[in-house]
VEXDREN-2710 file (C-alpha; in Angstrom, 1 decimal):
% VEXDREN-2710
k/r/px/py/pz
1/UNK/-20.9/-4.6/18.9
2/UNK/-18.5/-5.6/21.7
3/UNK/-15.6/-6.8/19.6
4/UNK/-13.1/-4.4/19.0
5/UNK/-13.1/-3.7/15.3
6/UNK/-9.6/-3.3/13.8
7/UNK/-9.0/-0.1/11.8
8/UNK/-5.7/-0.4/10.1
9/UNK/-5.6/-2.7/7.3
10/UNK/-3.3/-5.7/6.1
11/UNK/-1.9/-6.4/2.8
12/UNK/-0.4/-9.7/2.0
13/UNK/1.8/-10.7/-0.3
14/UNK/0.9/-14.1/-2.5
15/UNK/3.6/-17.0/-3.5
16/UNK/4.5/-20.2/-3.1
17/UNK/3.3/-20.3/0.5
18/UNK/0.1/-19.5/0.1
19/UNK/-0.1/-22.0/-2.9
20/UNK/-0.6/-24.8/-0.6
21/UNK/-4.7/-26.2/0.1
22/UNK/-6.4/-24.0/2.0
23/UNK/-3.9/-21.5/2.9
24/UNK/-5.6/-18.5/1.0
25/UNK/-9.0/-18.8/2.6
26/UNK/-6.9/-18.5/5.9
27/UNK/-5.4/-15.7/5.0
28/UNK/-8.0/-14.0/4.4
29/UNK/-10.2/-15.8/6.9
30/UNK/-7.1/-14.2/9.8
31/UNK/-8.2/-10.8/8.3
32/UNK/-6.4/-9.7/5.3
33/UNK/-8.0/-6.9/3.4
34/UNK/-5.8/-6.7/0.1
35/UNK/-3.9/-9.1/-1.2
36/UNK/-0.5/-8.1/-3.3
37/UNK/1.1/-9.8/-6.7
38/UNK/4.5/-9.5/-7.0
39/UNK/5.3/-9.2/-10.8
40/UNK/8.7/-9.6/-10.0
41/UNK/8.4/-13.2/-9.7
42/UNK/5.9/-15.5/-11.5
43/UNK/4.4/-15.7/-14.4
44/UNK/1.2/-13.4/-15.2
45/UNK/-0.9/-16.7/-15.4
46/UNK/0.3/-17.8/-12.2
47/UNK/-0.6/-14.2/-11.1
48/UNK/-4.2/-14.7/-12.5
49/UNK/-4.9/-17.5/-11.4
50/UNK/-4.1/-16.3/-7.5
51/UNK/-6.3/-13.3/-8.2
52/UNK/-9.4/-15.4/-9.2
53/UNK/-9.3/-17.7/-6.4
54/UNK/-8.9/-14.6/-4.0
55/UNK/-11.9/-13.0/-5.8
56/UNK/-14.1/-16.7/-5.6
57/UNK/-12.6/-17.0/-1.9
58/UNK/-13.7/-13.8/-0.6
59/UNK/-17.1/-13.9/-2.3
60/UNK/-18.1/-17.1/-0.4
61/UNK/-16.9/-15.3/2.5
62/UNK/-18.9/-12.0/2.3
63/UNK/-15.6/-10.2/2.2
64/UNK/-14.3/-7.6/-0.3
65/UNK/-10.9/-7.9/-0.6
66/UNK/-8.5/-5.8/-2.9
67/UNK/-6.1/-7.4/-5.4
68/UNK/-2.7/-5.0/-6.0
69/UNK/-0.4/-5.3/-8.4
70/UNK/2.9/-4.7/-8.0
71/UNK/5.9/-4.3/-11.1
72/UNK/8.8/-4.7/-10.6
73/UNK/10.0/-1.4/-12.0
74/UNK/14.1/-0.5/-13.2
75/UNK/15.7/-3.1/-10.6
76/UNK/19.7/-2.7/-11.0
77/UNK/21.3/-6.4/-10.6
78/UNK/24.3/-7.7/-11.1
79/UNK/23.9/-10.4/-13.4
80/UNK/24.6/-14.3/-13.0
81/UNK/28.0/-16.0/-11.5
82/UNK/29.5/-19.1/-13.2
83/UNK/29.7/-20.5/-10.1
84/UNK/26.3/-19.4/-8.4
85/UNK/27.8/-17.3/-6.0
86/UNK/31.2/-15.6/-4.8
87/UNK/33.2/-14.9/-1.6
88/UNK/34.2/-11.0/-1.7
89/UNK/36.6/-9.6/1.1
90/UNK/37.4/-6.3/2.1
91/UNK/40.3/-4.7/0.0
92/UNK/39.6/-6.6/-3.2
93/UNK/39.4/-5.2/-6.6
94/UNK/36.1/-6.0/-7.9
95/UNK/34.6/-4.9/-11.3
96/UNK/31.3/-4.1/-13.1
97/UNK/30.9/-4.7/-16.4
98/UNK/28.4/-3.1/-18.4
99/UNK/28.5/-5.2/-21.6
100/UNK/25.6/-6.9/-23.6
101/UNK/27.8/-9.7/-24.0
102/UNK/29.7/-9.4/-20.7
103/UNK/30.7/-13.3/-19.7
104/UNK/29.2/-15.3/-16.6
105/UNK/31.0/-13.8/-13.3
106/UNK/33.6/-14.7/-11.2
107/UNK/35.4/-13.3/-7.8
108/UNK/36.7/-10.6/-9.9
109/UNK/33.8/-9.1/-12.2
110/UNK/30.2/-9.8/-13.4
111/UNK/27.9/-8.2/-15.6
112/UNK/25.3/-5.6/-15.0
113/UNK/21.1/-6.0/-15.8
114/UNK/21.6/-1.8/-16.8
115/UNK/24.4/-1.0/-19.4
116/UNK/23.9/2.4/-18.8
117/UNK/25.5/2.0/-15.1
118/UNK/28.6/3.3/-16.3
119/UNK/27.1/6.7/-16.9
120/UNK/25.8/7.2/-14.2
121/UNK/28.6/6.8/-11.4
122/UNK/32.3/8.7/-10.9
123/UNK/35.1/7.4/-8.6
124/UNK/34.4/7.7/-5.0
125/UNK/31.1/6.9/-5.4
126/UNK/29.5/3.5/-3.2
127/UNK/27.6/1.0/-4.3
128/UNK/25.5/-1.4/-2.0
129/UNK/24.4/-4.3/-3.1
130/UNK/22.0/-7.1/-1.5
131/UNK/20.3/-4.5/0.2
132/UNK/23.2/-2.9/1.6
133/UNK/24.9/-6.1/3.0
134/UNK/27.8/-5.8/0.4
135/UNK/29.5/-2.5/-0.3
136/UNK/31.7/-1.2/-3.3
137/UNK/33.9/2.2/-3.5
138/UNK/34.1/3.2/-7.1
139/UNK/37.7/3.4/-8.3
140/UNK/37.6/4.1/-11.8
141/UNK/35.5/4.4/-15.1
142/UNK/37.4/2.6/-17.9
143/UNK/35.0/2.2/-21.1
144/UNK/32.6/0.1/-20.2
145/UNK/33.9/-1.5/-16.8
146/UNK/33.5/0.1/-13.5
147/UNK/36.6/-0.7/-11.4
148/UNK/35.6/-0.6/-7.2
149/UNK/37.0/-2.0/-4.6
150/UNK/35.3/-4.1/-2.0
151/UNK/34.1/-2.1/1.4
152/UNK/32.7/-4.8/3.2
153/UNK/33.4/-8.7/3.5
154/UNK/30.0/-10.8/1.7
155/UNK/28.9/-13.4/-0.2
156/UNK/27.5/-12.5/-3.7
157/UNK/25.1/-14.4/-5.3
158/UNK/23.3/-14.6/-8.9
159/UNK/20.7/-11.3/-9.5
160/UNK/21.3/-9.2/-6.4
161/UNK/20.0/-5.9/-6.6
162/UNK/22.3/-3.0/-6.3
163/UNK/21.7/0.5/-5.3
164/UNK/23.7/3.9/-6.0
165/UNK/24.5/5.9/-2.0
166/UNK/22.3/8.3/-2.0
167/UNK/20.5/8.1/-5.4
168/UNK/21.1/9.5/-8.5
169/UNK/21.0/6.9/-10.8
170/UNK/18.7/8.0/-14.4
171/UNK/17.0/4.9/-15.0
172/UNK/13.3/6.0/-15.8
173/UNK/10.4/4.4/-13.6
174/UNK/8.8/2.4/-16.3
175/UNK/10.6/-0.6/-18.0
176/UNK/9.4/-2.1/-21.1
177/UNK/8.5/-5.0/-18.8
178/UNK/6.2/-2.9/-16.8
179/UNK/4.2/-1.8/-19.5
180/UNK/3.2/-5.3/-20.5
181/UNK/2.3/-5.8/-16.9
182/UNK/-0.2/-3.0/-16.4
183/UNK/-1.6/-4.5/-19.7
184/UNK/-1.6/-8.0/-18.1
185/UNK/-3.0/-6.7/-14.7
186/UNK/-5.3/-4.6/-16.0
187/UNK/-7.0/-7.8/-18.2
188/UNK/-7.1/-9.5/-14.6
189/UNK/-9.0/-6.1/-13.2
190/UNK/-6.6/-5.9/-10.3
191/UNK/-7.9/-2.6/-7.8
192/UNK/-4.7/-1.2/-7.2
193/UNK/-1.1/-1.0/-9.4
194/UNK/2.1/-0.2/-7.6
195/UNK/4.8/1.9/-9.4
196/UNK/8.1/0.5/-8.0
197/UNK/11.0/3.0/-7.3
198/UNK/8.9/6.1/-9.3
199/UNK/10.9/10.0/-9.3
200/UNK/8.1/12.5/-10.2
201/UNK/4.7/13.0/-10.8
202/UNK/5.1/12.0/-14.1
203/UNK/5.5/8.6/-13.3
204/UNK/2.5/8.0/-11.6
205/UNK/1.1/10.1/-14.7
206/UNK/2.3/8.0/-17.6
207/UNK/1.2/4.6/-15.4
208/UNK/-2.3/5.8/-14.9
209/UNK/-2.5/6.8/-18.8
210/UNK/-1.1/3.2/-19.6
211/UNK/-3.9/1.8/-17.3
212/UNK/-6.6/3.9/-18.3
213/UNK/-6.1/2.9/-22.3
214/UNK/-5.7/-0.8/-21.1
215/UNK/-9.4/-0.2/-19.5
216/UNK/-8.3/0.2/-15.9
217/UNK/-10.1/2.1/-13.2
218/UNK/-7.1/0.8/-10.4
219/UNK/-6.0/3.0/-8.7
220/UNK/-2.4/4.2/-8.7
221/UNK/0.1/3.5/-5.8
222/UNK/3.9/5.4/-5.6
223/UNK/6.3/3.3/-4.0
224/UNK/8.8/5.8/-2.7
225/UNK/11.8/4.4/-2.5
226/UNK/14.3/6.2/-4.3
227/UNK/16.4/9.3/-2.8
228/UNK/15.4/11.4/-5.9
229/UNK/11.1/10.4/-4.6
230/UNK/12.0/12.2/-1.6
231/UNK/13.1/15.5/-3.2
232/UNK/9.4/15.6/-5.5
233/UNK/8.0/14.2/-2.3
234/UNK/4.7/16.5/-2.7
235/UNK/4.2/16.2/-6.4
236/UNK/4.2/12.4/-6.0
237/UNK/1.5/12.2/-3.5
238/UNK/-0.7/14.8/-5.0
239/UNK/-0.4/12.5/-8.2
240/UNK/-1.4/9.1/-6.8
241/UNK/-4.0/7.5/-5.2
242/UNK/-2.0/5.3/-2.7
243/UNK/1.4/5.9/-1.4
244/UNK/3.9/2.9/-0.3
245/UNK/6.7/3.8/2.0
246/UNK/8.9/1.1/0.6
247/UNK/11.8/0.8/3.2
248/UNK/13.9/-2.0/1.4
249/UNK/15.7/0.4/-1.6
250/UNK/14.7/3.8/0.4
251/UNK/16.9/2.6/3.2
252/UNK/19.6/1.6/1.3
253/UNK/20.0/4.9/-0.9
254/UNK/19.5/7.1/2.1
255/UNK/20.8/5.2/5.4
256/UNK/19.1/3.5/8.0
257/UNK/19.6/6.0/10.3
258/UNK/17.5/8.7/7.8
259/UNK/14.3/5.9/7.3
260/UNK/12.4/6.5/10.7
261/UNK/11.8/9.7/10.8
262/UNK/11.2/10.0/6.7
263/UNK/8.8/7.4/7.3
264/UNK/6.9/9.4/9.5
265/UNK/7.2/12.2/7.6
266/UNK/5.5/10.3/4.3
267/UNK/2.7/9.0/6.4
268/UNK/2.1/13.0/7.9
269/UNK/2.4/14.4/3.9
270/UNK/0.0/11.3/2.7
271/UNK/-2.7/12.4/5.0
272/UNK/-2.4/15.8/4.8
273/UNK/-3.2/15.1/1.2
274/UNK/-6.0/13.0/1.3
275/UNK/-3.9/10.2/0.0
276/UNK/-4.4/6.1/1.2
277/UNK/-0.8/5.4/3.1
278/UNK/0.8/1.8/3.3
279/UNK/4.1/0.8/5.4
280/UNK/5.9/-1.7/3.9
281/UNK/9.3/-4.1/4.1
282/UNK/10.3/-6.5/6.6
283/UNK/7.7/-5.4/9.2
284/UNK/7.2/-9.2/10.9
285/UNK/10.5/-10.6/8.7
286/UNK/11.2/-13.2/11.7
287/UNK/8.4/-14.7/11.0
288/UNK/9.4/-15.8/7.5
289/UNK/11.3/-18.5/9.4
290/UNK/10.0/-18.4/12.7
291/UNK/6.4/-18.9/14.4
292/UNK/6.5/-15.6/16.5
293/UNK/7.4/-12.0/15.9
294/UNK/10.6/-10.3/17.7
295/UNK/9.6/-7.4/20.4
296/UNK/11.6/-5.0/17.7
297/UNK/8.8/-6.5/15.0
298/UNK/6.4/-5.4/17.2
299/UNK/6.5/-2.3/18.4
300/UNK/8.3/-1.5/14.6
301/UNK/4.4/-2.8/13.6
302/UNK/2.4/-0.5/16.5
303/UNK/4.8/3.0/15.9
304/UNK/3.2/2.6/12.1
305/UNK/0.0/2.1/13.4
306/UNK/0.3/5.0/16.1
307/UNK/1.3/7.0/13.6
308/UNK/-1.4/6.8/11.1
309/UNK/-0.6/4.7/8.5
310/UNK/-4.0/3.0/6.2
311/UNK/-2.4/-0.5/6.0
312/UNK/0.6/-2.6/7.2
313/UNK/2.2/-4.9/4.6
314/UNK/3.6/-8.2/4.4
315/UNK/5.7/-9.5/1.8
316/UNK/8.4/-12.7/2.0
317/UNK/6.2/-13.3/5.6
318/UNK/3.1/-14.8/3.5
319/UNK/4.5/-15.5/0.1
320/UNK/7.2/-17.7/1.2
321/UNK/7.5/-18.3/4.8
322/UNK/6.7/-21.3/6.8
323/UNK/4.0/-19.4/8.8
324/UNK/1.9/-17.2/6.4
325/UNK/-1.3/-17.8/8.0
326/UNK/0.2/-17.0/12.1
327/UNK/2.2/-13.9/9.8
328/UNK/-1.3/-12.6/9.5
329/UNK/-2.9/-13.5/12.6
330/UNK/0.1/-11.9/14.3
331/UNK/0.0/-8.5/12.4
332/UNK/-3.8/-8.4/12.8
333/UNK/-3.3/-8.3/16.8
334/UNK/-0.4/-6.1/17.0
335/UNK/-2.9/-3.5/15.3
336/UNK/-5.3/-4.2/17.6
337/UNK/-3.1/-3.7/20.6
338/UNK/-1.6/-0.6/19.5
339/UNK/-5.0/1.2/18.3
340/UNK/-6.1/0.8/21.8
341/UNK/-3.2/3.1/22.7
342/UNK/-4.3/5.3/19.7
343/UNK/-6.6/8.5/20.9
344/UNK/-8.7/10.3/18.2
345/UNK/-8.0/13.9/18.7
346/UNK/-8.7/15.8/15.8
347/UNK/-7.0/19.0/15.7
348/UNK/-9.6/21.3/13.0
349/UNK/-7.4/24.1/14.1
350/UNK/-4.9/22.5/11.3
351/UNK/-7.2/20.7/9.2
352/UNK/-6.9/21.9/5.5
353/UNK/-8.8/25.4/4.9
354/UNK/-10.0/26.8/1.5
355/UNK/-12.2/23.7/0.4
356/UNK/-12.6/23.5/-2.8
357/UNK/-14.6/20.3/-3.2
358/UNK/-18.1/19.7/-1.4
359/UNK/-17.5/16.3/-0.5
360/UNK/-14.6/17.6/0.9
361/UNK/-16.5/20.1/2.9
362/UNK/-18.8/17.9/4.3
363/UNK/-16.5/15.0/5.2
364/UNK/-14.9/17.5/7.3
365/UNK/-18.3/18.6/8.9
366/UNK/-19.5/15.1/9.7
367/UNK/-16.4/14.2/11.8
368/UNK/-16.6/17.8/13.8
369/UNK/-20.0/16.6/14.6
370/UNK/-18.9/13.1/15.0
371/UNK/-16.2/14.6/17.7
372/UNK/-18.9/16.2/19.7
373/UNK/-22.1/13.9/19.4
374/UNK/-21.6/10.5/20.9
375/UNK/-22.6/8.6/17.6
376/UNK/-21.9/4.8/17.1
377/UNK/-21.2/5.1/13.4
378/UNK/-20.9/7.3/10.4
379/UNK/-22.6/5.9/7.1
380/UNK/-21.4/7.3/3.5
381/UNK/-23.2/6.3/0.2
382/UNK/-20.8/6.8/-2.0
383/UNK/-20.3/6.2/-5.6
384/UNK/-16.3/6.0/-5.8
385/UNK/-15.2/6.3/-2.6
386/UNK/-14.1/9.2/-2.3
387/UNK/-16.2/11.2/0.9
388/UNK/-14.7/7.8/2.6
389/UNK/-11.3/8.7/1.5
390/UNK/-11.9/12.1/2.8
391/UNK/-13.6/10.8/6.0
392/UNK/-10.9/8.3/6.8
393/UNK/-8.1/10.9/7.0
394/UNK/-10.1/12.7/9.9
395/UNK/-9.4/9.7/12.6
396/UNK/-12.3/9.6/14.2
397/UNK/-13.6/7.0/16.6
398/UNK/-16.9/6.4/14.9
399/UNK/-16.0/3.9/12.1
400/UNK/-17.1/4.5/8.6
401/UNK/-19.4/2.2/6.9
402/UNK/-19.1/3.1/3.1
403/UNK/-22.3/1.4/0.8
404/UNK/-21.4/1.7/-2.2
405/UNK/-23.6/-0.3/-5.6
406/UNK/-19.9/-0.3/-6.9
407/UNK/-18.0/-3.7/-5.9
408/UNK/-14.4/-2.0/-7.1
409/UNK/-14.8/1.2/-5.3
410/UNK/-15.8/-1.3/-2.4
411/UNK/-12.1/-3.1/-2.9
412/UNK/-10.6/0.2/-3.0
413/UNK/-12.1/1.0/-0.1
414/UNK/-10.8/-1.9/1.2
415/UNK/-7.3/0.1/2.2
416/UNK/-8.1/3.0/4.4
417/UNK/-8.2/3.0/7.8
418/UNK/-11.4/3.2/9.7
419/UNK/-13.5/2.3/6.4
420/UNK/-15.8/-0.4/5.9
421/UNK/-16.9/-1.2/2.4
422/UNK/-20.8/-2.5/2.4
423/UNK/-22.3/-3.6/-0.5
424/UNK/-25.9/-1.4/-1.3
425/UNK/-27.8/-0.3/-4.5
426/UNK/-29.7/3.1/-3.7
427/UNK/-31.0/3.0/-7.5
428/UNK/-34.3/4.3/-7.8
429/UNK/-34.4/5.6/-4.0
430/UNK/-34.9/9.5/-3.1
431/UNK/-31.8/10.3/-0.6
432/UNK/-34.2/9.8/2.6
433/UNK/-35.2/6.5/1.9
434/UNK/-31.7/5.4/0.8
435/UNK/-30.4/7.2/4.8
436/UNK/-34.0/4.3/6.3
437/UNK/-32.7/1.9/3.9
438/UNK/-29.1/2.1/5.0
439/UNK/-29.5/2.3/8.9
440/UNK/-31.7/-0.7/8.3
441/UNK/-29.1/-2.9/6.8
442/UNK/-26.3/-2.1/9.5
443/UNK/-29.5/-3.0/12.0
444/UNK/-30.4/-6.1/10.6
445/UNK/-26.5/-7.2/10.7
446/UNK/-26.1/-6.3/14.5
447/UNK/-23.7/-3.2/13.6
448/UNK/-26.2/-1.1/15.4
449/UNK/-29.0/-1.2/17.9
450/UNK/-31.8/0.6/19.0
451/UNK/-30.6/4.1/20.3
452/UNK/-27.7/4.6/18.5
453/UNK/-27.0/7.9/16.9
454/UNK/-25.4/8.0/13.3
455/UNK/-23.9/10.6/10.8
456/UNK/-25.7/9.8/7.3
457/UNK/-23.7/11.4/3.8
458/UNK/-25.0/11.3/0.7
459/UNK/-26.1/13.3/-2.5
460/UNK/-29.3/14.9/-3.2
461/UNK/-28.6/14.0/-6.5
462/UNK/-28.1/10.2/-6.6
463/UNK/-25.5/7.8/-8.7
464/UNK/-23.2/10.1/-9.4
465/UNK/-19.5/10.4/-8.6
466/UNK/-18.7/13.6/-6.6
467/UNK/-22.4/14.7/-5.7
468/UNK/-22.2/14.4/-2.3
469/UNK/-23.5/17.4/-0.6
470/UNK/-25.9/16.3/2.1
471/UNK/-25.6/15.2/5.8
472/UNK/-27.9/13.9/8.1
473/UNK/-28.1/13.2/11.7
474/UNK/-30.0/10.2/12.7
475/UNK/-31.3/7.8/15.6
476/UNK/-31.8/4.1/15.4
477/UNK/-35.4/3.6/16.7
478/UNK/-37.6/0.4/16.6
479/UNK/-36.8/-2.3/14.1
480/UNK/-34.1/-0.5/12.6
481/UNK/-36.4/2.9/11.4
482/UNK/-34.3/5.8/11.3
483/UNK/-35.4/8.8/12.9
484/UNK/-34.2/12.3/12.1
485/UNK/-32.9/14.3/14.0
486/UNK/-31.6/16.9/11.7
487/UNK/-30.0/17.6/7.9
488/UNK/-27.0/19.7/6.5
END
C-alpha cells in the first residue's frame, strides 16, 4: 500500500448538524471510526434512529464503525431565569437557592438542578459556572440559600452547569436518568457507554452490572473529569474498558494550568494498563463556527496524538457546527501529519513483567519480533478483541489487522490505535488453514503482496475468547499462499 494509513482514531459527535441529507455518510465517508450520542440532549428515539442509519450507512460502505453512548451523568445547573438570561458584575451579592419550589431567577438568585448543594459547600468556597467563565465566592450558608458574591463580570443564562474549585461535591455518578439510558442504549446495542463525571471504580462497576442485566456486551468508558477521578486515578482505569480524558469539567475543578500535564499523565496510566484512551473537549472548537482550525487547535490535536492517545473526539464541531463534514476531514489530517512525526520505539526494558495472561504474553512477543523483522503487517484472529487490545498498546509500526467472526468486537475494535477490524469466520478451520486463509484475504484486498513478511496470532484451540496462545511467522508467496517460516 502506498497511502499512509491513519492510526489514531476519530469519534464524532451526532446532532442537528449531521441531521441534514447526506451529512452522515460524509462523516463517515471523511474517516470517522465511532460515532458518539449525547444523552444529554435529544430524545432516545432521536438517538436510535441516528444509530441505525450509522449502522445501514457503514454497512453499504464496508466500514465498521462504533456507536457510543454517552449520559449525561449528576450535571449541577442552575436552573431557569424569568428573563432568559442575567447580567452579573463583579462585587454583587448573588444567591443559590436550593428549593424544590425555588421561583424562576433573577439578577439576584436562581434555583439549583441539586438541592443537596447546600451541603456540600462552606464560605470561602468558589463556584464556577459556564465552564468557568462566571465565578462565585461563597459568603454564607443560610438554610437552604447559598449567599456568594460575584468574582467575575458575566452573562448568565438558563441551565448553565456549575462546578465546585477543586471538587468535592457528593453527588453519586449515576442519576436516576442514567439508569433508564443504559436501558435505552443497551435496547439500541450501542458498542461503547460513557460514565460522565465517575469517582471510583465502583462507578464503572455498578454501570457495567446495569448493562450486563439490560443484555449489554458495551464496553465501559470513565470520563474523568472530576478532581475526586484523579485521586482513584488507577482504580478507575483498571475498572473500565475505555478511558475519556474529558477536559471541559476536569479543567474547571482543577485549573487550566493543572490540565496539560494531567492529560498526559491519563494517556501514560491508560496504556500502561491496557486500557483504550480517548482525548476529548474542544479539540477543533473554531471550527464549530469557522471553516478552518486555529494553529493552537492544531498542534493541541498532534501533542494528543504524539502522545499516544487511541482516538481524538469531536463534540459541538460535528453535532452542531456549520462545518461537521471539513471538522472531520480536518482532524483526520492533523493525525496524519503528526504520526509522521511519531517514531515507534518500544522500550521492553519497561514493558509490564509478571504476565499473567497468555494472550498477554504473546502480544508482547509478536511486537518484539515485529521490532526486529521488517514485517508489513501483524494479523490477530481474535474472538473479543482482546490480543488486539494488548497488541495496540505496543506502538508498533506494523499495523494490526484484527479478523474477528464477531461484528461487535469488530466495532470495539474500532477505537484503538493501530487496529484494523476485518470481518472473517475461521469456524470449522484447524489454526493453519485459518493463518492461509487470512493472509489470503488481506492479499486479495491489496493489503499485502508477494514477499511480504507477517506476524500470525491465534489459538490452537479455536472460537474461544482468551485462547490465544499461538504465533506464527509467515511470508506472502504466489497468489496469496502463506509460507511458514516458523511457529511459537
Amino acid at each position: 500500500m502506498t497511502d499512509q494509513l491513519r492510526r489514531t482514531k476519530i469519534l464524532a459527535t451526532l446532532g442537528p448538524a449531521t441531521d441534514s441529507p447526506g451529512v452522515l455518510e460524509a462523516l463517515l465517508r471523511a474517516g470517522v471510526d465511532v460515532v458518539r450520542l449525547n444523552f444529554s440532549h435529544g430524545t432516545p428515539a432521536d438517538h436510535a434512529r441516528r444509530a441505525s442509519e450509522v449502522r445501514a450507512i457503514a454497512e453499504s460502505l464496508h466500514r465498521e464503525v462504533g456507536v457510543l453512548a454517552d449520559f449525561q451523568g449528576p450535571k449541577i445547573r442552575v436552573e431557569r431565569f424569568a428573563d432568559g438570561k442575567v447580567q452579573l458584575r463583579e462585587g454583587d451579592a448573588f444567591t443559590l437557592d436550593c428549593r424544590a419550589d425555588a421561583p424562576m431567577g433573577d439578577a439576584t438568585r436562581v434555583g439549583m438542578s441539586y438541592l443537596g448543594l447546600v451541603k456540600d459547600v462552606h464560605a470561602g468556597d468558589v463556584l464556577l459556572l459556564d465552564d468557568g467563565l462566571i465565578a462565585l465566592r461563597v459568603v454564607a450558608i443560610e438554610g437552604t440559600n447559598i449567599r456568594t458574591e460575584v468574582m467575575t463580570d458575566g452573562v448568565l443564562s438558563d441551565r448553565k452547569g456549575l462546578n465546585r474549585l477543586g471538587g468535592g461535591l457528593s453527588l453519586g455518578a449515576l442519576t436516576d436518568q442514567d439508569r433508564a439510558d443504559i436501558a435505552h442504549a443497551a435496547a439500541m446495542g450501542v458498542d461503547f457507554m460513557a460514565i460522565s463525571f465517575c469517582r471510583s471504580a465502583q462507578d464503572i462497576d455498578e454501570a457495567r452490572q446495569i448493562a450486563r442485566e439490560a443484555g449489554s456486551r458495551a464496553a465501559m468508558v470513565a470520563k474523568i473529569e472530576r478532581a475526586e477521578a484523579i485521586e482513584n486515578l488507577g482504580e478507575i482505569i483498571q475498572a473500565s474498558d475505555v478511558v475519556m480524558v474529558a477536559r471541559g469539567d476536569l479543567g474547571v475543578e482543577i485549573g487550566d494550568a493543572e490540565l496539560p500535564g494531567l492529560q498526559k499523565k491519563i494517556i501514560r496510566e491508560a496504556l500502561a494498563r491496557s486500557r483504550v484512551v480517548i482525548t476529548a473537549t474542544q479539540m477543533l472548537q473554531s471550527m464549530v463556527d469557522h471553516p478552518i482550525p486555529t494553529r493552537a487547535e492544531v498542534l493541541d490535536v498532534a501533542n494528543a496524538v504524539i502522545d499516544g492517545t487511541d482516538a481524538v473526539m469531536l463534540s459541538a464541531e460535528t453535532a452542531s457546527g456549520l462545518h461537521p463534514v471539513r471538522a472531520v476531514e480536518a482532524m483526520a489530517r492533523i493525525c496524519l501529519g503528526a504520526e509522521r512525526q511519531f517514531e515507534a520505539d518500544t522500550d521492553f526494558e519497561k514493558a509490564q513483567r509478571n504476565l499473567q495472561k497468555t494472550d498477554q504474553a504473546i502480544a508482547m512477543a509478536a511486537m518484539f519480533l515485529a521490532e526486529h523483522i521488517q514485517v508489513r503487517a501483524i494479523l490477530v484472529l481474535t474472538e473479543s478483541g482482546g490480543t488486539a487490545r494488548f497488541l495496540s498498546r505496543y506502538r508498533s509500526e506494523a499495523p494490526i489487522y484484527a479478523l474477528s467472526r464477531h461484528a461487535g468486537a469488530r466495532r470495539r475494535m474500532a477505537l484503538m490505535r493501530d487496529v484494523f477490524p476485518i470481518a472473517f469466520d475461521s469456524r470449522g478451520l484447524p489454526p493453519r488453514d485459518a493463518a492461509r486463509a487470512s493472509v489470503a484475504l488481506l492479499y486479495e484486498s491489496g493489503v499485502l503482496v508477494e514477499g511480504d513478511k507477517v506476524i500470525f496470532t491465534s489459538g490452537d484451540t479455536m472460537e474461544l475468547r482468551g485462547a490465544t496462545n499461538t504465533l506464527r511467522l509467515l511470508e506472502v508467496g504466489k497468489g496469496g499462499v502463506a509460507d511458514g517460516m516458523g511457529e511459537l
